[in-house]
C-alpha positions as CSV (number, residue, x, y, z in Angstrom):
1,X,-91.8,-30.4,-12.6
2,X,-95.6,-30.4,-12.6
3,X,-97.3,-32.4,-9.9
4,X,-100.1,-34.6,-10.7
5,X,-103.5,-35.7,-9.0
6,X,-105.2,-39.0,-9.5
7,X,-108.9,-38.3,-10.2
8,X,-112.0,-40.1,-10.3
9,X,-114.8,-39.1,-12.6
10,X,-118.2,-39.6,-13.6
11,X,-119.9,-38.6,-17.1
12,X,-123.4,-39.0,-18.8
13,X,-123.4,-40.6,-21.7
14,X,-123.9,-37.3,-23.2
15,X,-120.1,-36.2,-23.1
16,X,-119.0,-39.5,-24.3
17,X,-117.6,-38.3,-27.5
18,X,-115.4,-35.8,-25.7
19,X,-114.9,-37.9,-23.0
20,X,-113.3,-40.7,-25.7
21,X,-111.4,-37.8,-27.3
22,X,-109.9,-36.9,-23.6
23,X,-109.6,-40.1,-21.6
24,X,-109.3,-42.5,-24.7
25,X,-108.3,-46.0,-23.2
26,X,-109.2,-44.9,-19.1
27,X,-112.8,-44.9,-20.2
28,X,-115.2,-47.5,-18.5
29,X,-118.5,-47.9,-19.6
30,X,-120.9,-48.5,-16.8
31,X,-124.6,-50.3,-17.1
32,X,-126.5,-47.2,-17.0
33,X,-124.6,-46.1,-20.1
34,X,-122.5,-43.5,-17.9
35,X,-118.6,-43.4,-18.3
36,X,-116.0,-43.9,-15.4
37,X,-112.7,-42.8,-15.7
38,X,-109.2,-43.0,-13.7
39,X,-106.9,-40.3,-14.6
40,X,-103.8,-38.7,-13.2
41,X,-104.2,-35.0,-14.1
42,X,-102.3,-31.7,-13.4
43,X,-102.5,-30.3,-10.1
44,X,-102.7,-26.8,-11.1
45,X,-104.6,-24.0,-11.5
46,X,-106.2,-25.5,-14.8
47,X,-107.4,-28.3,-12.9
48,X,-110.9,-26.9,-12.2
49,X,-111.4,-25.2,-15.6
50,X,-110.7,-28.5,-17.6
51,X,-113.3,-30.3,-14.8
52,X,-115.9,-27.5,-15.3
53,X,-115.6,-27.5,-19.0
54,X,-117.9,-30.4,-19.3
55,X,-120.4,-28.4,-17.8
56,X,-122.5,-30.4,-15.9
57,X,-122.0,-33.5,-17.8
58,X,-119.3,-34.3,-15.3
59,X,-118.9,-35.4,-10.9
60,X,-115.9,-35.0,-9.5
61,X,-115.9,-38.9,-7.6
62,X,-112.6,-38.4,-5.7
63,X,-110.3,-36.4,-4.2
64,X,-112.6,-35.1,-1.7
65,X,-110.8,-31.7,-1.6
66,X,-111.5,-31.4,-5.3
67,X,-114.5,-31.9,-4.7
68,X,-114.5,-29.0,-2.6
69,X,-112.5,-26.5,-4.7
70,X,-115.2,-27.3,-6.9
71,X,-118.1,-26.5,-4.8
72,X,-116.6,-23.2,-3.3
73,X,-115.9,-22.2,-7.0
74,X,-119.6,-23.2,-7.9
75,X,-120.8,-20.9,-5.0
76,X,-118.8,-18.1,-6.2
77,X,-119.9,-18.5,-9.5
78,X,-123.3,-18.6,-8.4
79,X,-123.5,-15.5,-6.0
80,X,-123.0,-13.4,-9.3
81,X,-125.7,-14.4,-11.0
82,X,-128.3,-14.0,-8.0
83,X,-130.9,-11.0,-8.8
């Protein structure tokens, strides 16, 4: 039995195509042409890759501790690429 996690997200306009493809009927538009969406997701260890997979197109609204898996996996990420 897989566990899921209700998340909140934010995308540009940008990823909308993808985002329609994904989300279909969670998708709302908001006035500045960005897209909201609800969506109960897996809690697992594909979590973060699916999020980060829209690249920077995409902010993690809620939970706050995805928010913060996130951020410690961007710092690790980043630390390789210093020079």
């Amino acid at each position: 039995h897989e566990d899921f996690i209700e998340v909140t997200l934010l995308f540009d306009k940008e990823a909308s195509f993808r985002v329609y493809d994904e989300f279909a009927d969670q998708v709302a538009c908001n006035s500045d042409g960005s897209l909201s969406v609800e969506a109960q997701l897996p809690d697992n260890e594909h979590l973060l890759s699916f999020i980060l997979s829209f690249g920077d197109k995409v902010e993690v609204i809620a939970p706050q501790a995805i928010r913060h898996k996130l951020q410690n996996c961007l710092k690790k990420l980043q630390s390789k690429y210093i020079t």
